[in-house]
VOBA-912780 format. One line per 5 residues: number of its first residue (from 1); for each residue x, y, z of N, C-alpha, C, O, CB. Coordinates in pm, 1 decimal. Each point is the difference from the previous one (the first is absolute). Glycine has a CB too. Example, Ala and Ser with C-alpha at 12.3 -4.5 7.8 and 13.67 -1.06 7.14 Angstrom:
1) 1319.0,-569.0,780.0,-89.0,119.0,0.0,90.0,120.0,0.0,103.6,-1.9,66.5,-292.8,-115.4,58.1  154.2,222.3,-196.6,82.0,119.0,6.0,-77.0,109.0,73.0,50.9,110.8,16.9,67.5,-173.6,-231.4
! end
This chain:
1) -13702.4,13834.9,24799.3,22.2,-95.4,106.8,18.2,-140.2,-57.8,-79.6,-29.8,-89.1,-55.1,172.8,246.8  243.9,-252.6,-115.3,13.9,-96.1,-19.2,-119.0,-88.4,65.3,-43.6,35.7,109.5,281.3,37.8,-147.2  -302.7,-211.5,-39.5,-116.0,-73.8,35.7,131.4,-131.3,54.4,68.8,-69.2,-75.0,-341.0,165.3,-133.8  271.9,-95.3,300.6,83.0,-167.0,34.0,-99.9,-56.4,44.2,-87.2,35.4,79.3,320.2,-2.3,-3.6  -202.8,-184.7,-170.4,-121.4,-68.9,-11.9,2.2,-112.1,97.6,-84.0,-89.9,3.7,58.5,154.6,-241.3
6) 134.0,-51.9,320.9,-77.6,-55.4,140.2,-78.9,22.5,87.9,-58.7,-82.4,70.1,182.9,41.0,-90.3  -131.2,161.1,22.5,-60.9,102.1,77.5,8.6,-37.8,171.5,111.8,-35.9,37.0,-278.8,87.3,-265.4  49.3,-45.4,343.2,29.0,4.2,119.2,134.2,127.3,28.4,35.9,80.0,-86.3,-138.5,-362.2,92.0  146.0,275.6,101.2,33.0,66.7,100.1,170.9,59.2,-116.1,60.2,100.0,39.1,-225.1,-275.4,251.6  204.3,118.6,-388.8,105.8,6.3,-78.3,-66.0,105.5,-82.5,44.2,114.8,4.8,72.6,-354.8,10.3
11) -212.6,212.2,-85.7,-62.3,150.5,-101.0,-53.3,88.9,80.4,-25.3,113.6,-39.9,-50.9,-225.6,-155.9  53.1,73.8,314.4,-47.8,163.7,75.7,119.8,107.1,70.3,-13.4,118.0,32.3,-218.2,-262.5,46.5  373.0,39.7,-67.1,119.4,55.5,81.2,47.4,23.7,-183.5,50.3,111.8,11.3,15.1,-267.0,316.4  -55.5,130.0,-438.1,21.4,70.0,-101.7,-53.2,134.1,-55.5,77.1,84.3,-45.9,-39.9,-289.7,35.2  -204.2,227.3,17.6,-97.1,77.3,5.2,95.6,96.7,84.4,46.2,85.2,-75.9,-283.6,-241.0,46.5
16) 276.9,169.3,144.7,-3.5,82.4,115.0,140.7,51.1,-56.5,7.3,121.9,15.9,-164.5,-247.0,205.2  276.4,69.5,-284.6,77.8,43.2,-47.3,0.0,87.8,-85.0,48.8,112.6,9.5,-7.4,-261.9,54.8  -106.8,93.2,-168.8,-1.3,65.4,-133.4,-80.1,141.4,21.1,14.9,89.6,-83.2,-10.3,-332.7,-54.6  -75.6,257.6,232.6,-58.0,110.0,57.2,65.3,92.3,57.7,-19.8,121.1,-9.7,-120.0,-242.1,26.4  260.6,37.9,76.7,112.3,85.1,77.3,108.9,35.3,-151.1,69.5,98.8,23.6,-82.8,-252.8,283.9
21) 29.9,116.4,-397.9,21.5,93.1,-145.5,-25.1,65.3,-37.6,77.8,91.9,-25.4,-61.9,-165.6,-21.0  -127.5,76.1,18.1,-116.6,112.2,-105.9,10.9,86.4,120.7,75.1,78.6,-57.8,-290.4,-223.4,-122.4  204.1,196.8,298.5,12.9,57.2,98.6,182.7,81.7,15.0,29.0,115.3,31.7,-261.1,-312.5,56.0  295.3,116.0,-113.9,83.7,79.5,-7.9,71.2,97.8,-103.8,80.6,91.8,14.8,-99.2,-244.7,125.9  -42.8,97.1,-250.1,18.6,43.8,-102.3,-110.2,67.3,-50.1,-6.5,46.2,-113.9,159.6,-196.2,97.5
26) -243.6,156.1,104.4,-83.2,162.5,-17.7,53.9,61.3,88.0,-55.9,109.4,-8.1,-163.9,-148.7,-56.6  303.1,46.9,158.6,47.2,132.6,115.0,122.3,15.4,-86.3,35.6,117.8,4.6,-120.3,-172.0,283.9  159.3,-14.6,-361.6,107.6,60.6,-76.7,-26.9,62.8,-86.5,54.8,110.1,4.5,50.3,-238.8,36.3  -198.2,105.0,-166.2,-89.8,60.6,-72.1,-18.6,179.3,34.5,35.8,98.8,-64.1,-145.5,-366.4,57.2  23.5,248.5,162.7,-43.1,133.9,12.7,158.2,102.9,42.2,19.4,113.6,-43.4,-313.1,-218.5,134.8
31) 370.5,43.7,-17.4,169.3,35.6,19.4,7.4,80.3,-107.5,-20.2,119.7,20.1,136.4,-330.0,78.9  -88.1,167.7,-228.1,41.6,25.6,-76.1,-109.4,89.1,-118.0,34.4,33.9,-113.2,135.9,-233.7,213.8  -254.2,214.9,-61.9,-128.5,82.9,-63.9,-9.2,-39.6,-109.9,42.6,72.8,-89.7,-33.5,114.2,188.6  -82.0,-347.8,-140.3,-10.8,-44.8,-104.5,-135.2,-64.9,11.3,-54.4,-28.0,106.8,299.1,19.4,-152.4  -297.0,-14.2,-82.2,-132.0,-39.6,23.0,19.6,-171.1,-61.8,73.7,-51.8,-84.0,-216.0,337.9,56.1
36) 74.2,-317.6,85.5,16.4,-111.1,-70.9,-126.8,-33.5,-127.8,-111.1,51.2,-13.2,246.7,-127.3,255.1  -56.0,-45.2,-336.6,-13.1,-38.4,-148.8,14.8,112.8,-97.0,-60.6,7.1,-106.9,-89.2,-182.4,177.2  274.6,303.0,-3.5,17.7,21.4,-90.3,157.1,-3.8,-22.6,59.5,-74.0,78.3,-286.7,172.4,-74.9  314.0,-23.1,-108.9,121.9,-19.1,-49.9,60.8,4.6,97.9,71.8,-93.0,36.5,-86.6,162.3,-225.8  -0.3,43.3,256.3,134.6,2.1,100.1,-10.4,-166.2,106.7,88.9,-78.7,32.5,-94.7,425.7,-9.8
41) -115.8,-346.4,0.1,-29.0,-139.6,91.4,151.3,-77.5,-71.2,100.7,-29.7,64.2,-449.4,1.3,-38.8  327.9,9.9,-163.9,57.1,-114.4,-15.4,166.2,15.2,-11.0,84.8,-88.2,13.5,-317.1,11.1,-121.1  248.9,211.2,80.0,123.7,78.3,-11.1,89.8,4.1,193.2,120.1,12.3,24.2,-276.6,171.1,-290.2  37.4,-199.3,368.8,40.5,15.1,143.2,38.5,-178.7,38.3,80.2,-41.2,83.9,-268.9,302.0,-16.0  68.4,-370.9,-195.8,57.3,-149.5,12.9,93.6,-16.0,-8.4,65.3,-49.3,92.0,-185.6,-20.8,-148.0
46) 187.8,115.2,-95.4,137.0,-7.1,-70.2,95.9,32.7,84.8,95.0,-77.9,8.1,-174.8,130.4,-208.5  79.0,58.2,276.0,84.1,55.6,72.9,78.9,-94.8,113.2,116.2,-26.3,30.9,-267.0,225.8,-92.0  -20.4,-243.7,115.0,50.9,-105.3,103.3,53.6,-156.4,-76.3,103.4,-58.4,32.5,-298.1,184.6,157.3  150.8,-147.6,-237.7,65.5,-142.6,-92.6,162.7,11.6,-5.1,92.6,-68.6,43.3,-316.6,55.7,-227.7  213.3,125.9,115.0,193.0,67.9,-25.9,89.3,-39.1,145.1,122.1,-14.6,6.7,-201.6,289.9,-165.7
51) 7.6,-283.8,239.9,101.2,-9.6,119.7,-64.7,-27.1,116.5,-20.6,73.7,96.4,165.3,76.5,-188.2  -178.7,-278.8,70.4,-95.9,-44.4,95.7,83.5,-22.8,168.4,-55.7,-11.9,109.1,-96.6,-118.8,-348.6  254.9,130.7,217.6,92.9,7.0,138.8,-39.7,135.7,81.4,20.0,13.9,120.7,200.4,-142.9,-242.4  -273.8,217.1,45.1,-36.8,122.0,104.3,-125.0,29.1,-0.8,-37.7,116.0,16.6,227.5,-15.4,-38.8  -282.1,-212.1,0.8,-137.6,34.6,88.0,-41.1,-134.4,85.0,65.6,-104.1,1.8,-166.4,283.8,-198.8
56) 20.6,-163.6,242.7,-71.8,-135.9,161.8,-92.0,-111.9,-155.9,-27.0,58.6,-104.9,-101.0,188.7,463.0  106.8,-345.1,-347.2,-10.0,-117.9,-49.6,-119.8,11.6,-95.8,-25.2,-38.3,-114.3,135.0,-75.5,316.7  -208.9,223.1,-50.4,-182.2,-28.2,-62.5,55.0,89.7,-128.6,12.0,-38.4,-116.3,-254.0,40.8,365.1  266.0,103.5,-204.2,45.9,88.6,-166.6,67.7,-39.4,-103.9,-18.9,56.6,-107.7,32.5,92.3,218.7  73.6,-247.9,-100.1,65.6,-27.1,-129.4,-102.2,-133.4,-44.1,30.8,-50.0,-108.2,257.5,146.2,169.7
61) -408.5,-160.5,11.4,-66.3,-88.6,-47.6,-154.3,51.9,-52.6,-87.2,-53.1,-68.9,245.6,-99.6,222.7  -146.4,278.0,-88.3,-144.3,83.2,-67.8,44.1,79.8,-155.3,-62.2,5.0,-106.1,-44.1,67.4,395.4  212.3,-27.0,-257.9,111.0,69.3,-137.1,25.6,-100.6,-108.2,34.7,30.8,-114.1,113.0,114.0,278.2  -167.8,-271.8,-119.2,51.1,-130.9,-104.6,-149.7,0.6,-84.0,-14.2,-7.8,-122.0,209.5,-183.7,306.1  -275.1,200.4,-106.3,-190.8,-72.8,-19.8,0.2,129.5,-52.6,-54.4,52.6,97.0,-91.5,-234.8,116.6
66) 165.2,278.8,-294.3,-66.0,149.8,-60.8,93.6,-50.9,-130.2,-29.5,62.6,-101.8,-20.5,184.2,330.0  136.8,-328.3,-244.1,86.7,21.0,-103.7,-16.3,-97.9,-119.2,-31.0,-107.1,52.4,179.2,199.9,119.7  -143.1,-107.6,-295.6,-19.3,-157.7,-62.8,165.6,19.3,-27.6,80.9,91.5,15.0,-379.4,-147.2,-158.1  301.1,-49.6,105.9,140.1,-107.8,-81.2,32.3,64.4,-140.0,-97.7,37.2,-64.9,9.2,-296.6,161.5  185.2,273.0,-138.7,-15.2,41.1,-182.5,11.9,-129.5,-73.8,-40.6,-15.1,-115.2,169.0,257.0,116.6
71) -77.4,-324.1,62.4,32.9,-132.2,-41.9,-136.3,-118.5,5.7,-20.2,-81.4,-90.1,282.3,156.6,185.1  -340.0,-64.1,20.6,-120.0,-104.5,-28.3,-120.5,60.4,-12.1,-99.7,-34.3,-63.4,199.8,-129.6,181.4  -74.6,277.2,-35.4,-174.5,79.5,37.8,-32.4,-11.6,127.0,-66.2,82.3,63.2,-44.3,-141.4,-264.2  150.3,-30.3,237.7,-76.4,-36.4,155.2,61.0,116.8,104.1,101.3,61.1,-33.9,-111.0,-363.3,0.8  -60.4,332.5,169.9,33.9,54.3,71.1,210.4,-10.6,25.9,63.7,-102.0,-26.4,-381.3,67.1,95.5
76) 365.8,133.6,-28.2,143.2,-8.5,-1.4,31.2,-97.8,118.9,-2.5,14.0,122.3,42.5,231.4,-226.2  -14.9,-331.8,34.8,138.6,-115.6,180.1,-123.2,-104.3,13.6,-3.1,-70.5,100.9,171.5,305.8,147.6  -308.7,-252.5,-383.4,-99.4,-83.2,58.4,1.5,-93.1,-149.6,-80.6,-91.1,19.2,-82.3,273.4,189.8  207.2,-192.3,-314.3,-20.6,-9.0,-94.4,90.8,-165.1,-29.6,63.9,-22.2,102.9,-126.1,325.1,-135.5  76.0,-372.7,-30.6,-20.3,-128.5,-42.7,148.8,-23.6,63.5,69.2,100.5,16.4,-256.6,-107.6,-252.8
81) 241.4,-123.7,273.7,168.7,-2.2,90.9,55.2,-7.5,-157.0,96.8,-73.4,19.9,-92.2,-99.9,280.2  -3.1,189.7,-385.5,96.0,-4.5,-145.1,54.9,120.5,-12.9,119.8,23.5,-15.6,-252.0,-172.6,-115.8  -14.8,277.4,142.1,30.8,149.2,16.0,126.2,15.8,58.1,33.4,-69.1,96.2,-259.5,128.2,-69.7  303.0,29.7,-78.5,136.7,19.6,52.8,5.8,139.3,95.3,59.1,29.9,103.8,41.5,-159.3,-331.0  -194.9,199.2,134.9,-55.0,149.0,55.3,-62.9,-4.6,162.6,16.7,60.6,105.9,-93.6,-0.8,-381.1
86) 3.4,-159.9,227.1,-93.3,-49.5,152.8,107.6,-50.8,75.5,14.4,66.3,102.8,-256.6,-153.1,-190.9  297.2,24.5,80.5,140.7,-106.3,84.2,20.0,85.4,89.6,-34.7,7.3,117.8,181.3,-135.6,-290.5  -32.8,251.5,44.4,78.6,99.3,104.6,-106.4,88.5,47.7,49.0,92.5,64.8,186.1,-85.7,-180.9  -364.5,-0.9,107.8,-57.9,106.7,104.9,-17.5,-34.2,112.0,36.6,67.0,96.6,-133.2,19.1,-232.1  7.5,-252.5,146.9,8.3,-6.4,124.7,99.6,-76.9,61.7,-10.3,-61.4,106.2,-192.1,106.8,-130.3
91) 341.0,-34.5,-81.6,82.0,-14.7,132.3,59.8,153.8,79.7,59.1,9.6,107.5,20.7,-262.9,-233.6  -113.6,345.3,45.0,29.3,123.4,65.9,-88.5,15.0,104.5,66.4,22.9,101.1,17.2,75.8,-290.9  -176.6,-100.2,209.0,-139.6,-52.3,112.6,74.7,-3.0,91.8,-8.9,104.9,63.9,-159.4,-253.7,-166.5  269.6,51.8,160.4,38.6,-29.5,49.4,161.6,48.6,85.5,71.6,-55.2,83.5,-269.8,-63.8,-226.1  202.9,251.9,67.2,85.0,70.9,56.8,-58.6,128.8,49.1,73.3,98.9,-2.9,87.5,-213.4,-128.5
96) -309.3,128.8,185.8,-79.3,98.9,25.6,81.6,11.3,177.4,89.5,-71.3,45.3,-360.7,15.9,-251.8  199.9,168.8,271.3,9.6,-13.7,131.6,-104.9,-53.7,100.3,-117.0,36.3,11.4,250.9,124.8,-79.7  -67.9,-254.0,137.3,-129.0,-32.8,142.5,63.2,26.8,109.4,113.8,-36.6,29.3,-241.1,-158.1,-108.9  25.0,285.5,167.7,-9.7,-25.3,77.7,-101.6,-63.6,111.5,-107.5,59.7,3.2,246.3,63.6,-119.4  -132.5,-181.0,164.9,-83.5,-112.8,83.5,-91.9,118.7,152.1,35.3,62.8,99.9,216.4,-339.2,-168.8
101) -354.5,250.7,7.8,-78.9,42.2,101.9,29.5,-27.2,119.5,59.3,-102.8,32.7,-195.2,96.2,-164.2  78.2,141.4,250.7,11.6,-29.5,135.3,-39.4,-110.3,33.6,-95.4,-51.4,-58.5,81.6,238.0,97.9  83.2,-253.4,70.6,-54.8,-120.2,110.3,-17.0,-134.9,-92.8,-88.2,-84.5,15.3,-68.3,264.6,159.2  250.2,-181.5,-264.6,-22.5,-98.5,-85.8,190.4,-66.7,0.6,93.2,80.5,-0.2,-365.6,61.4,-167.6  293.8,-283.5,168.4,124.5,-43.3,-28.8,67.8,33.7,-143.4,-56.0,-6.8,-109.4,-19.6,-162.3,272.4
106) 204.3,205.4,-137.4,95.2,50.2,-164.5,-22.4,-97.4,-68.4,29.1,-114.8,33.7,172.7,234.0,25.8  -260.7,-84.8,-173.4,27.2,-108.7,-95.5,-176.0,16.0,-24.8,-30.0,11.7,-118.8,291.9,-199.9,211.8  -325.3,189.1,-39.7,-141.5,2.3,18.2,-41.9,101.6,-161.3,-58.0,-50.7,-96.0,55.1,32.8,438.0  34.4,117.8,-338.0,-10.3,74.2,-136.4,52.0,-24.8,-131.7,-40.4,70.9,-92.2,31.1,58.8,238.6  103.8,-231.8,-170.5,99.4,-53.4,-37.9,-101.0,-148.3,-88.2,12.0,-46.7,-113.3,205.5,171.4,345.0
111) -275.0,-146.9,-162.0,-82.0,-156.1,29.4,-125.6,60.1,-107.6,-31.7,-49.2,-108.3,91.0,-59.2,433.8  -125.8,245.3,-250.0,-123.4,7.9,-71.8,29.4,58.9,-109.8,-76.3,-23.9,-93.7,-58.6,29.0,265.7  225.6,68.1,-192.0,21.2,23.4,-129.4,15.8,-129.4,-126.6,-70.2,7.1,-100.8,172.9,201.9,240.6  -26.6,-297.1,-124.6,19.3,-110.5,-46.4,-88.0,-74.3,-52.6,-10.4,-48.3,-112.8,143.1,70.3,232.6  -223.6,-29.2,13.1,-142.8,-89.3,-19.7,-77.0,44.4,-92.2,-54.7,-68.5,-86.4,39.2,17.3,294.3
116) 3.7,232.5,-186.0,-84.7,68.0,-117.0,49.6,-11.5,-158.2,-75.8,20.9,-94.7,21.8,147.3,286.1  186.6,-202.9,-203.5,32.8,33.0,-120.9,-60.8,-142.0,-69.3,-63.6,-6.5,-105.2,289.2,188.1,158.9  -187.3,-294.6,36.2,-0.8,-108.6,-44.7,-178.3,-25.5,-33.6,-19.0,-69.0,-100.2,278.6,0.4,239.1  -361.0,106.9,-80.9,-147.3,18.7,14.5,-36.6,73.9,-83.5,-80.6,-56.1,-74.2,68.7,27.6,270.7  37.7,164.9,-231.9,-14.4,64.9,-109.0,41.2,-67.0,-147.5,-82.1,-17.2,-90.0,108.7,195.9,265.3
121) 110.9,-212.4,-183.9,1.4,-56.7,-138.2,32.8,-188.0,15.3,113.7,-45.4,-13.2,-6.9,329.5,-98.2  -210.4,-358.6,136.2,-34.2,-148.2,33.5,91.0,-45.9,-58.5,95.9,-58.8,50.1,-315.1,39.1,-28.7  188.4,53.9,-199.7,47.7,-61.9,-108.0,191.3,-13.8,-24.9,59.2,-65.6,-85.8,-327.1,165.2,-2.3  323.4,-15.1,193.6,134.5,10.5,-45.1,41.9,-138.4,101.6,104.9,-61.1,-20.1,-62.9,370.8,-51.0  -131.4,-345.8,173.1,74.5,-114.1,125.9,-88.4,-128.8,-20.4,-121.4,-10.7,-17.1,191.8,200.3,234.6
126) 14.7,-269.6,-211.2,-58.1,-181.2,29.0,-116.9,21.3,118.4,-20.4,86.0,85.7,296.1,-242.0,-120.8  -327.7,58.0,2.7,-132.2,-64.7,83.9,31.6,1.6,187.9,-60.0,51.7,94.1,7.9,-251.1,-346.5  167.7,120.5,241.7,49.5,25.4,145.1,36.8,116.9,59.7,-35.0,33.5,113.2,96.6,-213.2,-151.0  4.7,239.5,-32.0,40.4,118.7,15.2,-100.8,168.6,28.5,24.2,102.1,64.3,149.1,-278.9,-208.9  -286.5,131.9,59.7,-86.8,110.8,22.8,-61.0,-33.9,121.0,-30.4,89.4,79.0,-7.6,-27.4,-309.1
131) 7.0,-229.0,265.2,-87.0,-42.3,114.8,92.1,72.7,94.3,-50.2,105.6,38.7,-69.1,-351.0,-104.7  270.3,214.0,127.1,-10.1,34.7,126.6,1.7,190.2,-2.0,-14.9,60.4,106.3,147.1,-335.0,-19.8  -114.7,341.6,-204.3,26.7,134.1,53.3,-166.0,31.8,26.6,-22.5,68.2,100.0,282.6,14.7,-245.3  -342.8,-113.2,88.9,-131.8,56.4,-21.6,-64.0,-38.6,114.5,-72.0,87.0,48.9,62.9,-91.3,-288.2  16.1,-142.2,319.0,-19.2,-10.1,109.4,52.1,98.9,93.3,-74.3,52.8,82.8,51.5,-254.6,-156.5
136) 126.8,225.1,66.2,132.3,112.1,86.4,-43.2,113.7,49.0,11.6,64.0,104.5,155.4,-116.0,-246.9  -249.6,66.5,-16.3,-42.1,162.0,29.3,-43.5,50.1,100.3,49.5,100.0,51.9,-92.6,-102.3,-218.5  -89.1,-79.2,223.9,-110.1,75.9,110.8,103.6,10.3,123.8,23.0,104.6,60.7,-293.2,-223.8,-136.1  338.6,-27.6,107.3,129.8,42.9,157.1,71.0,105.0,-21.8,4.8,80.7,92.8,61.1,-299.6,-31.6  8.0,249.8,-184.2,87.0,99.9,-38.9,-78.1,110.0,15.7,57.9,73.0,80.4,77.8,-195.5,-227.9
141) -249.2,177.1,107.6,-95.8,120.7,17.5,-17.1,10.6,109.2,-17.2,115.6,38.4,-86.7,-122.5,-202.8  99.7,-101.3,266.7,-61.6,12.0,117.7,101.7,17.7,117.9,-23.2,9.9,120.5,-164.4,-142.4,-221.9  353.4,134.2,6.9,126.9,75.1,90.1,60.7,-97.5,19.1,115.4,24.0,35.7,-196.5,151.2,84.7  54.7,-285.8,-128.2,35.4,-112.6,56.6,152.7,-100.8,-47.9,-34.4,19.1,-116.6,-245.5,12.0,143.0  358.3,-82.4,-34.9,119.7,-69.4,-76.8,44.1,-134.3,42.0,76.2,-38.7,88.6,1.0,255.2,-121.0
146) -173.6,-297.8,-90.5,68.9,-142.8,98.4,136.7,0.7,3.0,76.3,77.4,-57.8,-244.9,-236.9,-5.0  196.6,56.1,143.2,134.9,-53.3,30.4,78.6,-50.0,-151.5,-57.4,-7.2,-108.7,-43.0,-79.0,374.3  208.2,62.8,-246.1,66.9,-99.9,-95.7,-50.9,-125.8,-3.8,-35.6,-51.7,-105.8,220.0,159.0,135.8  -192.1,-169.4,90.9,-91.9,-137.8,-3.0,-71.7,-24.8,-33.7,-19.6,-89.1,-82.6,51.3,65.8,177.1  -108.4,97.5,-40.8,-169.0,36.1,-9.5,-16.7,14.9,-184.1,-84.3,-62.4,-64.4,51.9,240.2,353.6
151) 127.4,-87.1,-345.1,-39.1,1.5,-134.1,53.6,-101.3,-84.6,-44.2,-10.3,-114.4,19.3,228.5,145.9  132.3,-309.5,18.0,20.9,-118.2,-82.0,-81.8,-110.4,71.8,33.0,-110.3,-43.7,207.0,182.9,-43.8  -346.8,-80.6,194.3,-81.6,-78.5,19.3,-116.5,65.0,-113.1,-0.2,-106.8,-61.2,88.9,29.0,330.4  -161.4,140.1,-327.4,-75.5,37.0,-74.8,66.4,-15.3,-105.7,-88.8,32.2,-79.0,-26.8,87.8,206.9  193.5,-141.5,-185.0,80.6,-1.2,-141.3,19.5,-156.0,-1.2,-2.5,-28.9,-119.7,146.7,284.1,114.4
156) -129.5,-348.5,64.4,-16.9,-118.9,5.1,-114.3,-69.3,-17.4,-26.8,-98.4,-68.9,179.3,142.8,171.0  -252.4,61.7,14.3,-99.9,-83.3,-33.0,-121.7,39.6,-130.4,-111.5,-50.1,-14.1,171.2,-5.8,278.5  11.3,168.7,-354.2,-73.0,58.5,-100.9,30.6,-49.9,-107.9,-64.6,26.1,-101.5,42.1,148.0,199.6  161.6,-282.7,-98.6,34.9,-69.7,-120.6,-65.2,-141.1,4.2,3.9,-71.7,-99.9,217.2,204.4,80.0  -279.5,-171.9,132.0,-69.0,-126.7,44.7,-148.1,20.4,-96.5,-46.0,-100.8,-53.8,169.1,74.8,345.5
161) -193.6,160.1,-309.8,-132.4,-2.3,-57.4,-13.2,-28.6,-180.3,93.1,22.8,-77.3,-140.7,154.7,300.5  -42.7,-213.3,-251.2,3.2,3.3,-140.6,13.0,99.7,-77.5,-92.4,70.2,41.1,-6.1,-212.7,-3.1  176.1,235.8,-172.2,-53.3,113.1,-40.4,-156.6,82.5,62.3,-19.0,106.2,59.2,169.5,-225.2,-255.9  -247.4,2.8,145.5,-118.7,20.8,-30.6,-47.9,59.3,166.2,-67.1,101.6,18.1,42.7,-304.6,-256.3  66.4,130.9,325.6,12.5,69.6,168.6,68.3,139.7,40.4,-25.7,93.9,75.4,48.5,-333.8,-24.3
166) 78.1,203.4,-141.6,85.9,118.8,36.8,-103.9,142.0,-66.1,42.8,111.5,30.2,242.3,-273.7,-50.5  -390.9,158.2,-49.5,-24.0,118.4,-82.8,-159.9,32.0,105.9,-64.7,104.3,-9.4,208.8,-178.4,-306.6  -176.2,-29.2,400.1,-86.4,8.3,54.5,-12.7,27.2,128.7,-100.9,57.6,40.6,73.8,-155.4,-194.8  130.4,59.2,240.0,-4.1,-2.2,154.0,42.5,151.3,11.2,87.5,40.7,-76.4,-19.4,-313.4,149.6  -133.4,369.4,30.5,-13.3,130.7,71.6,53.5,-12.0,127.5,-29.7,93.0,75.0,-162.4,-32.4,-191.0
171) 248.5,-130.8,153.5,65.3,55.3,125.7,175.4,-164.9,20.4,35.5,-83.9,-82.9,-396.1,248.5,242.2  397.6,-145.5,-62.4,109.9,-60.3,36.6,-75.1,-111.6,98.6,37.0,-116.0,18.4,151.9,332.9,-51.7  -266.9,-171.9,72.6,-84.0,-89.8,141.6,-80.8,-102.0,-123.3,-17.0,-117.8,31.5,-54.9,350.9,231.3  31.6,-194.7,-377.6,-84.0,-83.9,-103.1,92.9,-107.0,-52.5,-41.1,-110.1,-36.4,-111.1,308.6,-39.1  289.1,-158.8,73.0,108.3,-58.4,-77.6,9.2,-144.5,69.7,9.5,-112.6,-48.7,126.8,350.2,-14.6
176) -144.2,-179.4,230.2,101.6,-109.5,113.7,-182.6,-74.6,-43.6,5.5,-91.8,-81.9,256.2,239.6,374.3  -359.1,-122.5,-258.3,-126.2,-86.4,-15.4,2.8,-96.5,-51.4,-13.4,-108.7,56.2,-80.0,246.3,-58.2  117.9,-113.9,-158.1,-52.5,-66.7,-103.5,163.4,-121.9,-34.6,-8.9,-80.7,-92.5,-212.6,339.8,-13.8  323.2,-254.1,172.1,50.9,-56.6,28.5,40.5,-98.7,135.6,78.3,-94.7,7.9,-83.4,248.0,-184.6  -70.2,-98.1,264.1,-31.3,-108.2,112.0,-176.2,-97.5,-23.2,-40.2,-96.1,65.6,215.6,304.0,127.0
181) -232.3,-148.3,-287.5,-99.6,-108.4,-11.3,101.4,-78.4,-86.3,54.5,-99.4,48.1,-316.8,215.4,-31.2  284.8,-82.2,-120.1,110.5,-147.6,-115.0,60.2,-104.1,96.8,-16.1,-121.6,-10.3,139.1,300.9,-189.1  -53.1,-117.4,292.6,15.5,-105.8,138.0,-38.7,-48.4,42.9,57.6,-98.3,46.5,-1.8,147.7,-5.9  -188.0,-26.0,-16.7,-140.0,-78.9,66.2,-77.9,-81.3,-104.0,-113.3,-43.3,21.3,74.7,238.6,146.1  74.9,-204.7,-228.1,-65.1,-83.9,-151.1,36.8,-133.3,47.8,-23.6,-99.1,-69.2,70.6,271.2,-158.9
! end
């Protein structure tokens, strides 16, 4: 499990993800009558890596996390942005399939996937950049899809905070706060 070190309501809608992974990738696991940590486990990863266009997202991101790099070591698609190996994995990540849960707006699956990738590996995205997906997460888990507005009103006002804010504030409602007291100063 990834520790995001903001924690609040962003590491618990991550928690709940990374859970909805390991979950799916134990029912594929048993599909396929494999046990896991052993060869074939990693031989059923490989498989999915090879062509990540034909499995759903959690699997090609639980299939990525069983695999290392030959090139750095680090987990595959998580490993330093120089890694070239890592580059093209998780940009293959990104040609997985979503589909977007019931009673939820298109794009909604689309969003949390994104957020997770970006939350899982911190180190590959800028300061701003991890703030608004990691904030994102818990609405996105919770079905939800801001607007276009709505998300370039949070992207505006997430370039207004200091780094050192940006690594600290847990929610979007904390963001608008700590920028309407600076006003009141």
């Amino acid at each position: 499990m990834t520790a995001l070190p903001r924690g609040g309501r962003p590491a618990e809608a991550l928690a709940a993800v990374e859970a909805s992974i390991e979950e799916c990738w134990r029912r594929f696991l048993t599909e396929y009558g494999v046990a896991a940590g052993t060869r074939e486990e990693t031989e059923l990863a490989e498989m999915v890596v090879a062509d990540t266009s034909a499995f759903a997202w959690r699997l090609v991101d639980a299939a990525l996390g069983r695999l290392r790099c030959p090139e750095c070591g680090n987990e595959l698609g998580a490993g330093p942005t120089d890694c070239q190996k890592c580059d093209q994995a998780n940009g293959f990540r990104f040609a997985a399939i979503e589909i977007d849960r019931p009673a939820t707006p298109r794009g909604t699956e689309h969003g949390l996937r994104v957020a997770t990738a970006v939350a899982r590996t911190r180190h590959r995205y800028g300061v701003r950049v991890r703030c608004g997906y990691e904030l994102g997460l818990p609405v996105l888990l919770d079905g939800e899809l801001s607007s276009t507005a709505q998300a370039q009103s949070y992207r505006a006002a997430i370039d207004k905070l200091t780094e050192e804010e940006c690594e600290r504030v847990t929610s979007f409602e904390e963001v608008t706060r700590r920028l309407s007291s600076r006003r009141g100063r």
